[in-house]
LUMLUMGU-270450 format. One record per residue (C-alpha): residue number from 0; y, z, x. Coordinates in Angstrom, 1 decimal, padded with zeros to 4 digits. Each point is the difference from the previous one (the first is absolute). Example, Ala and Ser with C-alpha at 12.3 -4.5 7.8 and 13.67 -1.06 7.14 Angstrom:
% residues 2
+-----+--------+--------+--------+
|   i |      y |      z |      x |
+-----+--------+--------+--------+
|   0 | -004.5 |  007.8 |  012.3 |
|   1 |  003.4 | -000.7 |  001.4 |
+-----+--------+--------+--------+
***
This chain:
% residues 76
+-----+--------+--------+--------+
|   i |      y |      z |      x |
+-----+--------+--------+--------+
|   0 | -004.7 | -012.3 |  017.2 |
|   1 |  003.1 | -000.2 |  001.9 |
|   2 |  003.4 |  000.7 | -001.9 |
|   3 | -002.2 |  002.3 | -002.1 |
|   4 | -001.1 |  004.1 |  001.1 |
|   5 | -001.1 |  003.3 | -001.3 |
|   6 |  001.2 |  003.0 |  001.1 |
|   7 | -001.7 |  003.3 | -000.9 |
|   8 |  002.6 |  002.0 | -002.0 |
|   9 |  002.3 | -003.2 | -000.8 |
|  10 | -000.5 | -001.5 | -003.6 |
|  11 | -003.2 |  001.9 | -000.6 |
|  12 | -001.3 | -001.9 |  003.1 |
|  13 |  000.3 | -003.3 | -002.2 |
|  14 |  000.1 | -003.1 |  002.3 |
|  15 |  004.3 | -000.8 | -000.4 |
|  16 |  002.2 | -002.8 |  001.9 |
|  17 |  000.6 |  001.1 |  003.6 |
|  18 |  002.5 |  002.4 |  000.8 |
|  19 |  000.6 |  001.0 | -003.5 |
|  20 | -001.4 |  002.2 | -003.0 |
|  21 | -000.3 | -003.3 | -002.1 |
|  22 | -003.3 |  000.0 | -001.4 |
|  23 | -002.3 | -003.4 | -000.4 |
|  24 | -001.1 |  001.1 | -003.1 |
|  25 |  003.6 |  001.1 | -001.4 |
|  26 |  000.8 | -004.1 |  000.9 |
|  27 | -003.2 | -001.7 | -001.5 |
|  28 |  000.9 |  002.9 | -003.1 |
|  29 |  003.4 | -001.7 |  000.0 |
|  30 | -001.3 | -003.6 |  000.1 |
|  31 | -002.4 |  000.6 | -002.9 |
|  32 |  002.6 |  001.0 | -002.4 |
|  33 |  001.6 | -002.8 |  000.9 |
|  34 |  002.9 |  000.4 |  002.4 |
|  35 |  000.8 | -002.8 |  002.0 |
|  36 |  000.2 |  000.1 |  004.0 |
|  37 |  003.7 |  000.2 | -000.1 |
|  38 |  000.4 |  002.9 | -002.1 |
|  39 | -002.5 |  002.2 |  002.2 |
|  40 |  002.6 | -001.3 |  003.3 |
|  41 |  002.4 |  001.0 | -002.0 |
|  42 | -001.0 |  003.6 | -001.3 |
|  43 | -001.5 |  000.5 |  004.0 |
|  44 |  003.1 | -001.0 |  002.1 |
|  45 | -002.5 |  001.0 |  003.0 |
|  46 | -002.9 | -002.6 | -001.4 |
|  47 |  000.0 | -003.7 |  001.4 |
|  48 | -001.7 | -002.5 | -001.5 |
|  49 | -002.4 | -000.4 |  002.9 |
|  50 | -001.3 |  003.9 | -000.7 |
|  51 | -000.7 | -001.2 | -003.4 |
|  52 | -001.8 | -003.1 |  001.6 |
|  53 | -002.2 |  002.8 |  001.4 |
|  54 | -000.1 |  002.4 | -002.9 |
|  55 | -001.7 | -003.1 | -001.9 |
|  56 | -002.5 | -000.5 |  001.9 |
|  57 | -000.9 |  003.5 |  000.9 |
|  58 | -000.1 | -000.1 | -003.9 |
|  59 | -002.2 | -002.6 | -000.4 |
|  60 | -002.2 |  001.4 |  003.3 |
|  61 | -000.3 |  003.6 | -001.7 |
|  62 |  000.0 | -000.8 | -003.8 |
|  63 | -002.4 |  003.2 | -001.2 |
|  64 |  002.3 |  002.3 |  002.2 |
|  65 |  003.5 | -001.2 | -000.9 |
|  66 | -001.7 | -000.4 | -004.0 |
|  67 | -001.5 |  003.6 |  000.6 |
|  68 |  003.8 |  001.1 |  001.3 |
|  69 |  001.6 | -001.5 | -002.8 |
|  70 | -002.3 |  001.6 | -002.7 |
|  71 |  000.4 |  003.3 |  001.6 |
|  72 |  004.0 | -000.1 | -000.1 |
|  73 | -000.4 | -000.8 | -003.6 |
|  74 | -002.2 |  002.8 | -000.6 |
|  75 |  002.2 |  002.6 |  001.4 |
+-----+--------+--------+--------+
***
């Protein structure tokens, strides 16, 4: 998906925004304790709101991974 890569040794190799080591599945991690848009572009100064446009739908493309990602985080 354009706007979104994996790069062996960045992140774990997690698929992140372009460019950066922002993770999908930190975002959708955010979004699901309830943190609004804003306050993401706010904590990321780097983050745009069309990367999050992207990190969505990656999101909803991949759920099991991003879910599998998530539950592993919260594991370790």
């Amino acid at each position: 998906m354009t706007g979104i890569e994996r790069t062996p040794g960045v992140c774990g190799g997690a698929a992140c925004i372009a460019g950066t080591r922002i993770a999908v599945w930190v975002l959708e991690g955010y979004r699901r304790l309830g943190w609004t848009e804003s306050k993401m572009l706010a904590s990321y100064p780097t983050l745009r709101a069309p990367d999050l446009v992207r990190a969505w739908a990656y999101a909803d493309a991949n759920r099991a991974e991003i879910d599998e990602e998530i539950r592993r985080n919260d594991a370790a």
